[in-house]
C-alpha positions, 0 to 999 in steps of 0.5 A: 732842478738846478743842472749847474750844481749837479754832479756829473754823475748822476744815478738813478737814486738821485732822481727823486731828490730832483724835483722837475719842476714844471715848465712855466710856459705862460711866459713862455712867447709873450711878445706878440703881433696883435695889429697887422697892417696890410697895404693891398687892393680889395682882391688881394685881401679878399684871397687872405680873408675869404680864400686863405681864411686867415683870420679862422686859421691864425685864431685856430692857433692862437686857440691852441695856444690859449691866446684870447687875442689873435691878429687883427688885420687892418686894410688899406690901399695905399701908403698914404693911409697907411700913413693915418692909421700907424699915427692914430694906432698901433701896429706890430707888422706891415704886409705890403702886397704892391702892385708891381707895376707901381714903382713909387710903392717902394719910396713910399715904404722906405718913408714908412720906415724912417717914421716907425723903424720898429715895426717890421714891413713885409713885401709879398709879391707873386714872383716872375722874372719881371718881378725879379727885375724890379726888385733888383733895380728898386731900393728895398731899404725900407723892407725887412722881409721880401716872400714870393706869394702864390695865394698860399695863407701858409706863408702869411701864417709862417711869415708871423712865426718868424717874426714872434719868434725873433722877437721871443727867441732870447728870452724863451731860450734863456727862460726854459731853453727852447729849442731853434732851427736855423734856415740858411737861405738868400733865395726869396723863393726858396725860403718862401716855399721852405718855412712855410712847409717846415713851419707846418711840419713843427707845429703839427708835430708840437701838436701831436707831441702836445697831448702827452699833457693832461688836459686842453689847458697844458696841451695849449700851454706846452705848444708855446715851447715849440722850436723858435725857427731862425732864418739867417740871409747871409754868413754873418748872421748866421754864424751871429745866430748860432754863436747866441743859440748853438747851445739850444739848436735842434739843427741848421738846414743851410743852402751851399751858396749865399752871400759872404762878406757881401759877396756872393760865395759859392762854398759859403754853406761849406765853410759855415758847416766846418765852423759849425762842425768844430763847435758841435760835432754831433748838431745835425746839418742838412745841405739844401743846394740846386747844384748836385755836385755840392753833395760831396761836401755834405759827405765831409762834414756828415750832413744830410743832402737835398737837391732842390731840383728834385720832383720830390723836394717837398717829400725829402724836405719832410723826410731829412727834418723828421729823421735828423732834427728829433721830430718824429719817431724815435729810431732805435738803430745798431751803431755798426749796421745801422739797421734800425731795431726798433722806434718810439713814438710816446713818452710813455713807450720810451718808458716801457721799452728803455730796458730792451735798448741794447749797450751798443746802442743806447751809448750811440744814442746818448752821445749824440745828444739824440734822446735830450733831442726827443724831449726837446721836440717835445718841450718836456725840458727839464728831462732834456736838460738834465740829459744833455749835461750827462757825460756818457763815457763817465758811465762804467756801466751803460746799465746805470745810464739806462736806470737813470732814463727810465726814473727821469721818465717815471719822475716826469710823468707823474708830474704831468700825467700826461693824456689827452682826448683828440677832437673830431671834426666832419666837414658838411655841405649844406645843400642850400649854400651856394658855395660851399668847400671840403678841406682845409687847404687852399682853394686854389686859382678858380676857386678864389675866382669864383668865391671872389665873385660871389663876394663881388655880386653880393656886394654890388647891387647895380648887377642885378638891376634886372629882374628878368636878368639876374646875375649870379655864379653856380652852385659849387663845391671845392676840394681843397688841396690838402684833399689832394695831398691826402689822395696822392699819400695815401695811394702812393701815387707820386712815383708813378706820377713824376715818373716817364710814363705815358700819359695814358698810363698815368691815368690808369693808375690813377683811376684805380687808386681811392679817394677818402670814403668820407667824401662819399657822403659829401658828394651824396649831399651835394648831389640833392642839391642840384639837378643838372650835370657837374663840371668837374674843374681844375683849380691849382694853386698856381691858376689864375695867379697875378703873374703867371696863370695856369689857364687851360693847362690842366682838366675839366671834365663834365659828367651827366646827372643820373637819378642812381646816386652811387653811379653819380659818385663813381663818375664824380670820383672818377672825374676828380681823380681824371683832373689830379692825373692831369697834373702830371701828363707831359705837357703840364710838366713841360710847362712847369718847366717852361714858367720855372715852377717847382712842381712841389709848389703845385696843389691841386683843389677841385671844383665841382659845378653845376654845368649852366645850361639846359636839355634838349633831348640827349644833349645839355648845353647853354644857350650863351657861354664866352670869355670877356676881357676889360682890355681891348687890344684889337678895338675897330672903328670909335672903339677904345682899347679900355672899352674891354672885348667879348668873344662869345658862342651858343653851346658849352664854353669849350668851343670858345677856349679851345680856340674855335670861331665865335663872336667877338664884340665890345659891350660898349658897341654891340652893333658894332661887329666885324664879323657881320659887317657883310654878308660873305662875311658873316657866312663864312666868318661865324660859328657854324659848330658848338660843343654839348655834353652827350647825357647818355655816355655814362659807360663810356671810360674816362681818358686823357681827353677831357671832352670824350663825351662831349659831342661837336654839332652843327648849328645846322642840326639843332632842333626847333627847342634849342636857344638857336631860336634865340640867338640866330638870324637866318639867311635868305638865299633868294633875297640874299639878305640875313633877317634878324631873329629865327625863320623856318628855312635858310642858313642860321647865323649865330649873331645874337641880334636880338640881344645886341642889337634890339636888347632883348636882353641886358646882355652887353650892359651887363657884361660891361659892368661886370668888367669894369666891377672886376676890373675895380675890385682886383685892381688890374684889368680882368678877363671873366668866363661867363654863360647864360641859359635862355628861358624866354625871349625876355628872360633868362640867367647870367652866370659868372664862371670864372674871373682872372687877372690879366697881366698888363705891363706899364713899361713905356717904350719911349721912342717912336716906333712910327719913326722906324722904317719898314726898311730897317724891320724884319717884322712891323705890325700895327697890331701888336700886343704887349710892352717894352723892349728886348734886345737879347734875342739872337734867333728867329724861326719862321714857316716858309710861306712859299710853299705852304699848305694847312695841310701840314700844320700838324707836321710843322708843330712837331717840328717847331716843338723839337726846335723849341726844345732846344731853346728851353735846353740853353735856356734862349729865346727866339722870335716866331713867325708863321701863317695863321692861328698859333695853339689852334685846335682845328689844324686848318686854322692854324698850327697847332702847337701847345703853349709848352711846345713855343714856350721859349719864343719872346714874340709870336707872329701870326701871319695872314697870308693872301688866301690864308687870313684867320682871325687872331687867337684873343679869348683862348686860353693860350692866348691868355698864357701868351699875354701872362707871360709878356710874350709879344703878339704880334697879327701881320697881314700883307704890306697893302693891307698897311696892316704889317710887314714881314721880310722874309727875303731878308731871312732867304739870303741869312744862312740857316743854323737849322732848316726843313721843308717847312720851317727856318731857323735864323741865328745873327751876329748881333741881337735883332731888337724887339720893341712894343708900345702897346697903347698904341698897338705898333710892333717891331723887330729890327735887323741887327746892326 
């Protein structure tokens, strides 16, 4: 149908001399990225292989799209091979995924770039504020595209549309005039959250508007008529966007503020909007802005607004492209009331309820260009076209203008005949899998730890040399985010939980809500194929990331096996739905607050594993669980910092997290202890609790607390059967000694000597190379969970749990901190941890140490939590100092504040006081946190122990903005300088100048 002769009235008998004229869509995308070229270590692109199933999803597209050959995805390590591969083959993207700590990755682009500037280079790199440093101090000349990576394979899917769709876009809109969307956005994070979402809505949506044709074959075909989806940086490019595509654009979605005339313009998105108002006043627009105040000026040009700072981002996101940009259901409205009078969905109902659509409103309709935009959504373009060009007001009666529509309908579809029948697929569990996942999102932080090292053990056989020792993970299950996403929709449960309310109530709501009925037979599958109690684990998004680990904040729970299956399932469904609650309890927001994290870029999975360990009358537990790190930062003796560090305890893992007293050791040198280097020691100085799940607690409710049917037990109380015997030595009282091994009598200490010491078992060998595989595999150092169940003296099973990336800064302190006088410091430690220099911190909070008492550490957190508060309020960071372990869960050990609660403090120092020394908080998960986040850690004891000095009658004789019985707030003039070489363990924070 040639619109451009067409007279500008057209009527309904006419249509039958218009032949429509099928859309050819075979030439429609015909520019593709065939090759990827993806510059990453083995882990990363183990997540994009085995975690995000890259590959599975983008042939699953490109299936839809009837495309035999979807990427293929070529890894190297490094730029110089990268270098080999684009000389001997062909490439149309290059994915860099650098190690942020390699500066030299970013020259090494720019060369790329020279030699072949036609191929476009992406950074993906998980973002923190030390990301963010670098990358405005490096030179990024060599890169096209820069996106914040979370792990998600949505962005690596949306990254390769936008690209395609840049190199297609002039042609399909000139060949067919297929539709674009413009994004308008300079923030790297924004737009690495936002066009993987609307990326995801558009293609769903061409999906389901795709079966309107008649068979696989066209349904394939029509897809690649969906929106082109245009991303413009900057003012220019996008008004150069719209001046080429304006006439075939569904909408623009456009921040307020971005650059303009290369400088950043606060009222950019205003000025582009009232250009873009006096080019169409009728093309949607939608304001997207962290700032509230810029409603206003969405009011003036009658554009949609969203507050980026909104819980419910994601939600108005969807909701503001699906009601303006013609996805979704057709809303019939009266114009004067705007009160919706009815809607359509399908072709096919258009046609059937065209004749109901009062004048009024069929004339505010055709105006506005809203029906050609319902058949451009839907690549039915030939009757979009010929819509668009009708002046309605040529119309004397609307009568003739709704004639006209319903013979273009009729005409059309009997040149399609559309029609399609839908594919139903089951997920399954196959009982002999040692992993296995439901859904198809993603698997989360700990499920890609843990589907990495079963690829790890699998693929390196020096693991299990042992046959009396093997090495291996659970069996688990995961339940993808998307499950998450369809238990938080279908319950409607958002409202309650980004809401005020009570943790507790949370929760409530939550266990009475429904998880998907199919999952029932899934979990009766799963349940045949194990015979020991389930942990129920968290695993979001956001856990475990490179940069910034979520460990420790979310849920685990443990539940009994049962041989009543359905009881089983209530337990489980209640478990999994205790874990989703926990996304939202005050201190998970609290921390997304304290990381600058959007908690719409929070996804829950679920992993559900079998619990390590055996029964020992109504009790389970291992014999062994602990956490291992590659990296020592308190290495003793001929120790070396890279030699790694274990801290482990008989009983379930819980004990060592939450902070409790085990033994810590290298595996390098397991004779080598602390902790049992004297006998008061070793008596007053090792575990005397440890933490087992009760098999008979299944009536108990599930709360908040994820351990209430776990029971703390004394070492003393273990029977006879336990792992005690394997694990214990025993003190003899008469001879004052301690004997290796178990003997009837005398106080048992948890020493693993018969593994440490006379290798009963291959323990700490296996535990270092477990470390070091790790280590090498992910490319930076790593901390692993791990527990073994004794069987025999000589033989018994080592599970992996978990493994995670530690963050370990590179960032060289020049100066000499040896050479700084104890004088000119308020804080020196030659046990510190961390890198680099601050010299923005302007206040210190301390415990007064005079008068301190353990008995007040709960008091004292409450205290440090409002002062805290505060800080994160004015967006300012502090130094904290205080006697014993910070986060500890026994009170006595310490004060015991959450992460959330000192989440703005820049250096944490634990100090030993004279009757007052307990031991650092390595291998917890705040520790872990401390560390992630590049918070110093500093330990201090007295200044005769040379092992650091605190000056607290220098902070006496300061006047205090803020002061308690227990605790002192300092603020100086001037900045008091933080500087840490973490090499060589030395700490400090200097009086200001």
């Amino acid at each position: 149908m040639n619109l451009a002769s067409s007279p500008s009235i057209i009527k309904a008998h006419d249509i039958s001399r218009f032949q429509f004229r099928d859309t050819p869509f075979v030439k429609l995308m015909n520019k593709r990225i065939y090759n990827v070229l993806i510059i990453a270590s083995q882990y990363d692109m183990f997540i994009l292989e085995d975690d995000g199933r890259v590959d599975e999803q983008i042939f699953n597209e490109y299936t839809s799209l009837n495309l035999r050959y979807p990427p293929r995805f070529t890894q190297v390590s490094n730029a110089a091979k990268a270098m080999e591969e684009l000389r001997s083959n062909r490439y149309e993207l290059i994915i860099c995924m650098p190690n942020m700590d390699n500066h030299e990755i970013f020259s090494q682009v720019k060369v790329i770039k020279n030699k072949f500037p036609y191929i476009p280079i992406v950074l993906l790199t998980p973002f923190s504020k030390s990301v963010t440093r670098v990358l405005e101090r490096e030179d990024l000349s060599g890169i096209d595209y820069v996106f914040s990576w979370l792990g998600n394979a949505d962005l690596l899917l949306a990254i390769i549309k936008l690209i395609e769709d840049s190199m297609n876009v002039e042609h399909d809109v000139k060949t067919v005039g297929v539709q674009t969307i413009m994004l308008v956005e300079d923030s790297v994070r924004f737009y690495s959250s936002a066009l993987p979402l609307l990326y995801k809505y558009v293609l769903n949506e061409s999906k389901e508007f795709s079966k309107e044709a008649l068979n696989d074959h066209l349904r394939m075909m029509r897809m690649r008529g969906r929106p082109k989806i245009l991303l413009a940086r900057n003012y220019e490019e996008a008004v150069d966007l719209y001046r080429k595509y304006g006439d075939n654009m569904l909408g623009v979605i456009s921040d307020i503020s971005f650059n303009r005339e290369g400088k950043k313009d606060k009222l950019a998105g205003r000025l582009l909007g009232e250009w873009i108002r006096k080019q169409d006043k009728y093309i949607p627009i939608i304001y997207t802005s962290s700032e509230s105040e810029n409603r206003k000026y969405a009011d003036e040009v009658e554009a949609r607004f969203i507050d980026k700072n909104s819980k419910t981002f994601p939600q108005d996101f969807h909701r503001a492209v699906k009601d303006n940009l013609g996805f979704g259901d057709f809303i019939i409205i009266a114009p004067k009331s705007q009160e919706e009078i009815f809607r359509i969905r399908t072709l096919k109902e258009l046609q059937l309820n065209i004749r109901q659509i009062p004048d009024d409103s069929l004339y505010y309709h055709l105006s506005r260009n809203h029906f050609s935009r319902f058949f451009y959504t839907r690549a039915m373009f030939p009757v979009a076209e010929m819509l668009k060009k009708i002046d309605v007001s040529a119309y004397a009666r609307m009568e003739d203008a709704r004639e006209l529509i319903y013979q273009a309908i009729v005409e059309y579809r009997r040149m399609k005949n559309t029609g399609v029948v839908a594919v139903f697929e089951k997920d399954r569990f196959d009982k002999y899998s040692n992993f296995a996942r439901i859904g198809d999102g993603s698997l989360g932080g700990k499920g890609r730890g843990l589907a990495f090292i079963g690829h790890i053990v699998k693929t390196h056989l020096e693991l299990n040399c042992y046959e009396n020792f093997p090495v291996t993970t659970p069996k688990t299950v995961v339940l993808c985010t998307d499950i998450f996403d369809e238990f938080m929709e279908a319950n409607r449960l958002y409202e309650i939980a980004l809401s005020n309310c009570s943790d507790e109530e949370i929760l409530r709501h939550f266990l009475s809500a429904k998880l998907p009925r199919r999952l029932v037979s899934d979990f009766l599958v799963f349940f045949d194929a194990i015979s020991t109690p389930i942990a129920i684990r968290s695993s979001s998004m956001l856990e475990d990331s490179q940069y910034q680990p979520f460990a420790g904040i979310y849920s685990t729970y443990m539940i009994p096996y049962v041989t009543d299956k359905y009881e089983m399932v209530r337990l489980l469904s209640n478990a999994v739905k205790a874990v989703y609650a926990s996304v939202f309890y005050k201190d998970s927001k609290a921390y997304m607050t304290a990381t600058q994290n959007l908690i719409d870029q929070e996804k829950m999975a679920i992993v559900l594993q079998e619990v390590v360990g055996s029964q020992y009358g109504n009790l389970f537990y291992p014999a062994i669980s602990g956490v291992a790190r590659s990296i020592n930062y308190y290495p003793i003796g001929n120790e070396k910092s890279e030699d790694g560090i274990v801290n482990m305890a008989m009983g379930l893992g819980k004990y060592i997290m939450d902070g409790f007293q085990g033994l810590r050791f290298s595996p390098l040198h397991p004779r080598n202890i602390l902790q049992l280097s004297s006998l008061d020691t070793a008596l007053r100085e090792t575990q005397t609790q440890f933490y087992a799940l009760d098999l008979e607690s299944m009536t108990k409710e599930f709360t908040i607390d994820d351990s209430f049917n776990l029971k703390k037990i004394r070492i003393q109380q273990a029977g006879d059967n336990s792992p005690l015997r394997y694990v214990c030595s025993t003190y003899d009282p008469n001879d004052q000694i301690i004997r290796d091994g178990y003997y009837e009598g005398g106080r048992k200490i948890i020493s693993f000597a018969n593994m440490l010491k006379h290798d009963t078992l291959p323990l700490s060998e296996t535990l270092d190379k477990m470390l070091k595989v790790g280590q090498q595999e992910m490319g930076r150092p790593v901390e692993i969970e791990f527990a073994v169940n004794i069987k025999s003296q000589q033989e018994a099973d080592f599970f992996v749990l978990q493994i995670r990336p530690i963050v370990d800064s590179k960032e060289v302190v020049n100066e000499n901190l040896e050479d700084i006088g104890v004088e000119e410091t308020i804080l020196y430690s030659r046990n510190a941890l961390g890198n680099g220099i601050s010299t923005d911190v302007y206040d210190l909070v301390y415990v007064k140490t005079k008068q301190f008492s353990a008995a007040n550490n709960p008091a004292i957190a409450r205290e440090i939590e409002k002062v805290n508060l505060r800080f994160s309020e004015s967006d300012q960071n502090y130094v904290l100092v205080g006697p014993g372990r910070w986060g500890s869960s026994d009170p006595w050990l310490g004060i015991p504040v959450k992460w959330a609660h000192i989440s703005q403090a820049r250096v944490i120092a634990e100090l030993g006081l004279e009757n007052y020394r307990i031991e650092p908080s390595q291998g917890t998960h705040f520790f872990q946190n401390l560390t992630s986040f590049g918070v110093g850690y500093f330990t201090i004891n007295s200044l005769s122990s040379g092992d650091g000095f605190f000056d607290e009658a220098y902070l006496e004789a300061q006047p205090a903005v803020h002061e308690t019985d227990f605790i002192r707030h300092v603020r100086f003039g001037q900045p008091i300088a933080i500087k840490i070489n973490g090499r060589k363990k030395i700490g400090v924070v200097q009086k200001p100048l």
